[in-house]
C-alpha positions in Angstrom: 2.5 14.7 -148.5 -1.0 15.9 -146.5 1.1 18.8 -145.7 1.9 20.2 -148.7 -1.8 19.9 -150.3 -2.6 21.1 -147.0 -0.1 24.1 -147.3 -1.2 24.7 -150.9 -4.8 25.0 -150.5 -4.4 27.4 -147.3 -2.0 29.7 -149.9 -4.9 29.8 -152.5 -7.6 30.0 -150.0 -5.8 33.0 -148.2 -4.1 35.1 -151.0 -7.3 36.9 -152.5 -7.6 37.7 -148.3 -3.8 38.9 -148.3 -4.0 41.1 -151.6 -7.1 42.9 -151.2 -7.3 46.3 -152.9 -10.4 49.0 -152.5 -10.8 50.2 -156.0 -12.7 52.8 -155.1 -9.9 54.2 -153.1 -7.8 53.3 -155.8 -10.3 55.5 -158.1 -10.5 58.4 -155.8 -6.6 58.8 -155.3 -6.5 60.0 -159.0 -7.4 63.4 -159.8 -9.1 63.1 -162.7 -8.7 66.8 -164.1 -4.9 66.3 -163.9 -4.9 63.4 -164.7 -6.9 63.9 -168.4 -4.7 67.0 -169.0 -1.8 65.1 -168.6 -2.8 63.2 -172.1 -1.8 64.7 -175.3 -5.2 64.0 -177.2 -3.8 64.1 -180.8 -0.7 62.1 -179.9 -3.2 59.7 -178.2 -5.7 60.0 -181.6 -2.5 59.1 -184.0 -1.4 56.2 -181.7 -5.2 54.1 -183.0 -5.2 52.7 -186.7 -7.0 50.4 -188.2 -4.6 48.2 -187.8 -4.8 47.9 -183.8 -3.0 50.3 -181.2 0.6 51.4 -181.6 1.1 51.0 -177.2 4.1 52.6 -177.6 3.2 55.7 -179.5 -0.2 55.6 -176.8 2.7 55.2 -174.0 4.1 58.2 -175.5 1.1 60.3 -175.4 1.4 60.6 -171.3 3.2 63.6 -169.9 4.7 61.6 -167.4 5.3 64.4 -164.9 2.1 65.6 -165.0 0.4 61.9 -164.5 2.8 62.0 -161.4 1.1 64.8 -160.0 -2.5 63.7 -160.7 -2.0 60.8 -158.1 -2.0 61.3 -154.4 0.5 58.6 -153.4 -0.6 58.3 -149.7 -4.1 57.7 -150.5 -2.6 55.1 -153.3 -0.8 53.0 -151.0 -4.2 52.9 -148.4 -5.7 51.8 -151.2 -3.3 49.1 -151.8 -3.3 48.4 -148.0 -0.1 49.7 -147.5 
């Protein structure tokens, strides 16, 4: 029974350790120019009520080839420490 508590604790204590990301990486793998045109503004504009956000219709507001292209993968996965 130590074991497992022992097991279990060493799993929370390590997994912040195992999945660490730099976000600032992250940030800088995104070009943001692309990225921003990518977004068609008035889709994005109708998506918002006052009733909350349609996600969907926000979803649909992304060009998704273009929001491809605004990312540079390889600088992504180091990122993500892959």
């Amino acid at each position: 029974m130590k074991i497992k508590a022992l097991f279990f604790i060493m799993i929370f204590i390590t997994s912040p350790l195992v999945n660490a990301v730099d976000f600032g990486k992250l940030t800088d793998s995104v070009d943001k120019n692309k990225a921003s045109e990518a977004v068609d503004k008035d889709k994005l504009k109708g998506s918002v009520s006052a009733d909350g956000v349609d996600y969907k219709a926000a979803a649909g507001a992304v060009d998704k080839g273009k929001a491809k292209e605004a990312v540079d993968v390889d600088k992504a996965r180091g990122a993500l420490g892959y």
